[in-house]
matplotlib code that plots the C-alpha trace (Angstrom):
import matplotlib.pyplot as plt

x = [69.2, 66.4, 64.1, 66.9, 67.3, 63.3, 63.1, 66.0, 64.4, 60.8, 62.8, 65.0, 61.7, 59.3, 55.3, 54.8, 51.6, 53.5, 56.0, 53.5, 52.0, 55.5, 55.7, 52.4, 51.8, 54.0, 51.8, 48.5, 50.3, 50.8, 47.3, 46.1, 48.8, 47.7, 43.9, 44.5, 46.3, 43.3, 41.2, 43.4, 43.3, 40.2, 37.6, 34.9, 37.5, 35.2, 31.7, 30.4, 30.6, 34.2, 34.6, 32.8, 34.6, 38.3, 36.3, 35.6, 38.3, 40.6, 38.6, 40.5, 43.9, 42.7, 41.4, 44.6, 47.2, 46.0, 47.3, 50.7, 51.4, 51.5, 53.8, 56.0, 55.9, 57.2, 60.1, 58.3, 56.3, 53.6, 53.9, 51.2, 48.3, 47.8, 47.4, 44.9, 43.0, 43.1, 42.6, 39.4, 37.8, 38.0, 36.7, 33.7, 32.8, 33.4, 31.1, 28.3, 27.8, 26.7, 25.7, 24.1, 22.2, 25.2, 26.5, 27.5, 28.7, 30.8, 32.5, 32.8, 35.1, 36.9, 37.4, 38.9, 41.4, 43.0, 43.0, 44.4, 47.2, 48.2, 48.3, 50.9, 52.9, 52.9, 54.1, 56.9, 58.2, 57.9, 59.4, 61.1, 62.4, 62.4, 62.8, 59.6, 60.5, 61.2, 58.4, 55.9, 56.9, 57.4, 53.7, 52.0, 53.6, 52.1, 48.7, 48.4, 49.5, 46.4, 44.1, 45.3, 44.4, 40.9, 40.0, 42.9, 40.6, 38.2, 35.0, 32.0, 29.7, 28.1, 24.6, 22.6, 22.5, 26.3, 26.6, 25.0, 28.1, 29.8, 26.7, 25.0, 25.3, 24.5, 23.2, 26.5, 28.7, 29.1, 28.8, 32.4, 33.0, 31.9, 34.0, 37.1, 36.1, 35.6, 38.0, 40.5, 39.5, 39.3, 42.3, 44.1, 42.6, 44.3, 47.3, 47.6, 45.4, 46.3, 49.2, 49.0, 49.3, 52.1, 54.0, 53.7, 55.9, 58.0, 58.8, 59.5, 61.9, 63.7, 62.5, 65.5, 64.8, 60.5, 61.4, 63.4, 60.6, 58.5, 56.4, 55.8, 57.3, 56.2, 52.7, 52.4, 54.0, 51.7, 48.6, 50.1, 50.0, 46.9, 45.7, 47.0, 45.5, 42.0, 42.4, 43.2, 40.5, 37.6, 39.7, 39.2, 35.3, 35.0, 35.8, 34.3, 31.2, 32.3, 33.1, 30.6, 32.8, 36.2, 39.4, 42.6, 44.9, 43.3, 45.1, 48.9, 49.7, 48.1, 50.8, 53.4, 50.2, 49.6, 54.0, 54.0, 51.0, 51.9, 55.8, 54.0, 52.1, 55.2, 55.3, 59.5, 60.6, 62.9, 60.0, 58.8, 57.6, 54.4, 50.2, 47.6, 45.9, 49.0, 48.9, 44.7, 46.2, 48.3, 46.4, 43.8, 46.8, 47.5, 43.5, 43.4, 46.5, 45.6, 42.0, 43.7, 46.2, 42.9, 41.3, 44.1, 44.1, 48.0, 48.7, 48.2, 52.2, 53.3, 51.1, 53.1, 55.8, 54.5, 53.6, 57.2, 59.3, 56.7, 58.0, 61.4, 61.3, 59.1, 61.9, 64.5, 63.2, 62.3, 66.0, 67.1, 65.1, 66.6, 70.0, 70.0, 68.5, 65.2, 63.5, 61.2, 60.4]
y = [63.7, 65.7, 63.8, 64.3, 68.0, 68.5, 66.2, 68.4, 71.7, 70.5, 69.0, 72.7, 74.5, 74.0, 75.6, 78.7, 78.1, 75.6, 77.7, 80.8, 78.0, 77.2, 81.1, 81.5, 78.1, 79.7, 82.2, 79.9, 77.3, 80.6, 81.1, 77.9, 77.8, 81.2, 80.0, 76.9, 79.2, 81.4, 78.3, 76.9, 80.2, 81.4, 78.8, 81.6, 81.8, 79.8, 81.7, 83.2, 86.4, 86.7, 84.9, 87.7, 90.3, 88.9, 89.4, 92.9, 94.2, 92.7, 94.1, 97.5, 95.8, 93.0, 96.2, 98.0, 94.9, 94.9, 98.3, 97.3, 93.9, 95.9, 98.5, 95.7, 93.9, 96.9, 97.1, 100.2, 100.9, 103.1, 104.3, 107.1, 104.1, 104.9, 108.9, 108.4, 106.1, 108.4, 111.5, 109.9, 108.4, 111.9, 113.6, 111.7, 111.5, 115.6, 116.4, 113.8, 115.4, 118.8, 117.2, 114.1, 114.6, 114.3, 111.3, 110.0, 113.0, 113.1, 109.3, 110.0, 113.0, 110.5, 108.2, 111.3, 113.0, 108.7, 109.1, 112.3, 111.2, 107.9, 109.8, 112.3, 109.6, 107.9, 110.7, 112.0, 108.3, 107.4, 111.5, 112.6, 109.2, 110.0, 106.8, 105.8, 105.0, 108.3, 110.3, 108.2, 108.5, 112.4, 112.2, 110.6, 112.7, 116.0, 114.3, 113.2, 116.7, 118.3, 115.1, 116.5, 119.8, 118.9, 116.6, 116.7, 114.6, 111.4, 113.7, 113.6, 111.3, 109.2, 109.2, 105.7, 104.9, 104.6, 102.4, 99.6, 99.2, 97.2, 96.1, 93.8, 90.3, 87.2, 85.2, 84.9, 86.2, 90.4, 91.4, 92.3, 89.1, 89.9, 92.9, 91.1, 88.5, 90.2, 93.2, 90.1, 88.2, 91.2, 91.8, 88.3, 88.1, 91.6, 90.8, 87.2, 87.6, 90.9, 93.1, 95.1, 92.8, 91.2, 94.3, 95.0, 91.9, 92.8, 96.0, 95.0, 92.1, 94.8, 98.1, 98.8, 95.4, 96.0, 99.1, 97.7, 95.2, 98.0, 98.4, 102.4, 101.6, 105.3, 104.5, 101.6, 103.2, 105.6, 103.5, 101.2, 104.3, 105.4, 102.0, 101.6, 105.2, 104.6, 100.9, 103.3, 105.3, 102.8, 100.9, 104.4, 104.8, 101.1, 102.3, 105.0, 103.2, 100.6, 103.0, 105.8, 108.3, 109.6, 109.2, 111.4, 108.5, 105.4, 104.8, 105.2, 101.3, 100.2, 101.0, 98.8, 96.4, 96.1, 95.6, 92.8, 91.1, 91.2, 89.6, 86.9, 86.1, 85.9, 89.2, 90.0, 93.6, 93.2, 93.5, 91.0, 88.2, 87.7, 86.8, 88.8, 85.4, 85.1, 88.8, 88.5, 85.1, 87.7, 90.3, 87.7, 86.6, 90.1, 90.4, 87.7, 88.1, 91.3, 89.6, 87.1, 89.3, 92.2, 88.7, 88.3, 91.5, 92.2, 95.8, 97.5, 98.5, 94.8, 94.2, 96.6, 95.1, 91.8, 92.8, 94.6, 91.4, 89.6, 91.7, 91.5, 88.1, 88.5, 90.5, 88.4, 85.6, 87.6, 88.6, 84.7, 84.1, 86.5, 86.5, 82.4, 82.5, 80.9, 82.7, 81.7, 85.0]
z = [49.1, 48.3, 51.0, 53.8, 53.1, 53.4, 56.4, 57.9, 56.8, 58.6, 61.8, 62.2, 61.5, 63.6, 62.7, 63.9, 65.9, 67.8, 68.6, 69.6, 71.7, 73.6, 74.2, 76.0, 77.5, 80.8, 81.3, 81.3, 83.8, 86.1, 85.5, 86.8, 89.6, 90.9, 90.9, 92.6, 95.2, 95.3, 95.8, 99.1, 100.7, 100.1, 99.9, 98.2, 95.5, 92.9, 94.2, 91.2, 92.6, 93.1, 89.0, 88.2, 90.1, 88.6, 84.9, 85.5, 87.3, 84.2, 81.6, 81.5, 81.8, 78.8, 76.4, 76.7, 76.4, 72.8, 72.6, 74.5, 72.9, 69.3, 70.3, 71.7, 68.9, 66.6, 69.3, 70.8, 74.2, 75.1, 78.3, 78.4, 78.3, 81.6, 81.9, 78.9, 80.6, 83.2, 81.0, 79.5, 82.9, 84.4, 81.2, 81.3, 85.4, 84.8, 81.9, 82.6, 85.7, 83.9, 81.0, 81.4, 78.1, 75.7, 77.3, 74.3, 72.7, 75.7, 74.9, 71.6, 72.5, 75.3, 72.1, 70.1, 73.1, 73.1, 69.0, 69.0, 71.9, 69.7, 66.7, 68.2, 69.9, 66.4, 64.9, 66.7, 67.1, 63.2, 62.1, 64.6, 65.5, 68.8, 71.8, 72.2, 76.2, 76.4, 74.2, 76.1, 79.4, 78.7, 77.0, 79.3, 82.6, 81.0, 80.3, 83.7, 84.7, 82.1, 83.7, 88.0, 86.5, 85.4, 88.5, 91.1, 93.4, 92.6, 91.7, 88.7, 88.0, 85.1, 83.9, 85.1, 81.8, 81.0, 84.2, 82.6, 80.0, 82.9, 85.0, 81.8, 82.4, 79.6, 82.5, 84.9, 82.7, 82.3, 78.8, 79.4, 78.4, 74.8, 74.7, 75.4, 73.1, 70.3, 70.6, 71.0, 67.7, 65.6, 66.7, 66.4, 63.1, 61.9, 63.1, 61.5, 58.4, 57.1, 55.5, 58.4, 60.9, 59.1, 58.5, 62.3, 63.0, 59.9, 61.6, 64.9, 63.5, 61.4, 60.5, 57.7, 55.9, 56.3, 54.6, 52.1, 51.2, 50.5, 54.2, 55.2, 58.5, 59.6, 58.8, 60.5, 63.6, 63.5, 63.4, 65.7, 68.7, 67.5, 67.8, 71.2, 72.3, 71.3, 73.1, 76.2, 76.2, 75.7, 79.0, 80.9, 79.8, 80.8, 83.9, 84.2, 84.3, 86.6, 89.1, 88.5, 88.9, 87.7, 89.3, 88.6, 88.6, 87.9, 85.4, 87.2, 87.7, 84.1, 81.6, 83.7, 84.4, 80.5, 79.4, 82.2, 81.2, 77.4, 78.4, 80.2, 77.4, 75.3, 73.3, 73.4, 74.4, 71.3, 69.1, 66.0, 68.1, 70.3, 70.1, 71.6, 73.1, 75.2, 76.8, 77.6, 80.0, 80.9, 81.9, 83.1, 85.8, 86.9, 87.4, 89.4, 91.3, 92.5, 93.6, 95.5, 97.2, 97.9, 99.5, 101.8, 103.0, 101.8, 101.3, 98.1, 98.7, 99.0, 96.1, 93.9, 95.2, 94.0, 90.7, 90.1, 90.6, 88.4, 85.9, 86.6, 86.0, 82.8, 81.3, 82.3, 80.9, 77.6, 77.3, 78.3, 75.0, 73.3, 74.1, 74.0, 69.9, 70.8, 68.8, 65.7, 63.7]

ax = plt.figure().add_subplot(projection="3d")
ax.plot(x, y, z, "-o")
ax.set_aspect("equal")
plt.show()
C-alpha cells in the first residue's frame, strides 16, 4: 500500500525543474522559429555583425525583465520601468555634457533617482495597498512628465569614456554579454537559493498564507520595486552609452516590451509561478523580432502592432493555464 501511494504521489507530482522547463520551452521554440525566419529572408541574418547588433539592442530589454518577472511573480506589475529608464538616460546625456568630469558621480545618482522610484512604488503598494497597475502607471506618467521637462527633445551627450560600457567586446562577443550573464545568475540564484527568493513566490502564490507563515510580505514588496527600479536605471545608463546621447522617451515601449517578454518565458500574470531564464529567451525574441522586422523594412507602427498581438496571445495563454489548473506552485 505504502509503495502504490508513493508511486502515486511521484506520478501526480511531477519535479519542479521539469515543470519550469515545460513553461519556458515555448518561448525558446519561438526563438528558434523566428531566427530561422530571419535567416530565409535575410541571408546576412547570421553575419556576425547583425548577432551582435540583436545582443546589444536586447541588452536593455534583458536587464529590466529581471525587474518585471519579480513583480509578476508577487502578482504585481511595474509599469513605470520605462519612464525610469527614460528618466535616467536623459539625466546622464544632460549632465555629462556640462560635466564630463563626474561621470560617475553622475551614474551613481542615475542608480539613486531608479532606487528612490522602486522604493516609493514599493511603498505605496505594500502600505497603502494601492493597485499596483494603477500606482505604476500613474508613477511612471509623472516621471516621464519630470523626464519631457528635463529633455523634451533627444539632446546631451556622454563622455568617450562611458561609451565604451556598450562598445567592449571579448573577441566577437560585447561585454554585454557578461552583464546579462551575470546579472541573470545572481539573480536565478537569489530567487531559487534564498529566503528571499522563496518568499517572493510565497507571496505571489498567496500573500494572506506567506504572512501567516511568518514572511513580511510588505518588505518583500518593497524590495521587490526597488529591485525592479534600480534594474531600470542601469537598462537606461546602458543606453545611454549605446546611443551617446539621451532621448526623452526611449524608454516608452519597454515596460510593455519587458511584461511580454517575461509571459513568454512563462512567468504567470497571477503571480507565484515563473524563472528568470525563461523571460531573458523572452526578451532575446522580442530583440530579435524587432531586428528582423527593422531588416525588412516594416514600419515601426506595424511593428507595435506586431508586438501587441504577441502579447495578447501571451496572456491568453497565461490565463488558459491558469484558468485550466496547470499549474505546479
Amino acid at each position: 500500500m505504502s509503495n502504490t501511494t508513493i508511486t502515486t504521489e511521484k506520478q501526480t507530482k511531477p519535479p519542479i525543474s521539469r515543470n519550469i522547463f515545460r513553461r519556458v520551452r515555448p518561448v525558446f521554440y519561438a526563438l528558434i522559429l523566428l531566427c530561422v525566419i530571419g535567416i530565409i529572408t535575410q541571408p546576412n541574418f547570421l553575419t556576425i555583425r547583425n548577432l551582435r547588433n540583436i545582443i546589444l539592442s536586447t541588452t536593455p530589454w534583458a536587464i529590466a525583465t529581471i525587474g518585471q518577472s519579480l513583480a509578476l511573480l508577487t502578482a504585481g506589475i511595474d509599469l513605470s520601468i520605462g519612464p525610469v529608464i527614460s528618466l535616467t538616460n536623459i539625466v546622464a546625456a544632460f549632465l555629462m555634457k556640462d560635466y564630463p568630469e563626474y561621470a560617475l558621480g553622475i551614474s551613481l545618482l542615475c542608480i539613486a533617482l531608479g532606487l528612490f522610484v522602486g522604493l516609493i512604488n514599493g511603498l505605496v503598494i505594500a502600505y497603502l495597498k494601492l493597485n499596483p497597475f494603477l500606482f505604476t502607471l500613474a508613477s511612471g506618467t509623472a516621471i516621464q512628465g519630470v523626464t519631457l521637462g528635463i529633455m523634451y527633445q533627444p539632446g546631451g551627450m556622454v563622455t568617450p569614456e562611458f561609451l565604451q560600457i556598450s562598445r567592449i567586446s571579448i573577441g566577437f562577443l560585447p561585454l554585454a554579454t557578461l552583464y546579462i550573464l551575470f546579472l541573470y545568475v545572481v539573480g536565478s540564484f537569489i530567487l531559487k537559493r534564498t529566503s528571499f527568493g522563496l518568499s517572493i513566490y510565497a507571496v505571489g502564490g498567496n500573500q494572506n498564507s506567506a504572512r501567516l507563515s511568518g514572511i513580511r510580505v510588505e518588505r518583500v514588496l518593497i524590495a521587490v520595486y526597488t529591485i525592479s527600479g534600480f534594474l531600470a536605471s542601469l537598462a537606461g545608463l546602458y543606453i545611454a552609452s549605446r546611443i551617446g546621447s539621451g532621448d526623452p522617451i526611449v524608454g516608452e515601449p519597454i515596460s510593455l516590451d519587458t511584461i511580454t517578454a517575461a509571459v513568454l518565458g512563462g512567468t504567470s500574470l497571477f503571480g507565484g509561478i515563473g524563472d528568470l531564464w525563461g523571460g531573458l529567451a523572452g526578451a532575446f525574441f522580442i530583440g530579435t523580432l524587432s531586428t528582423t522586422l527593422n531588416l525588412n523594412n516594416v514600419s515601426p507602427f506595424y511593428q507595435w502592432i506586431v508586438k501587441g498581438f504577441i502579447l495578447i496571445a501571451a496572456m491568453a495563454i497565461d490565463l488558459w493555464r491558469h484558468t485550466g489548473n496547470n499549474e505546479i506552485v
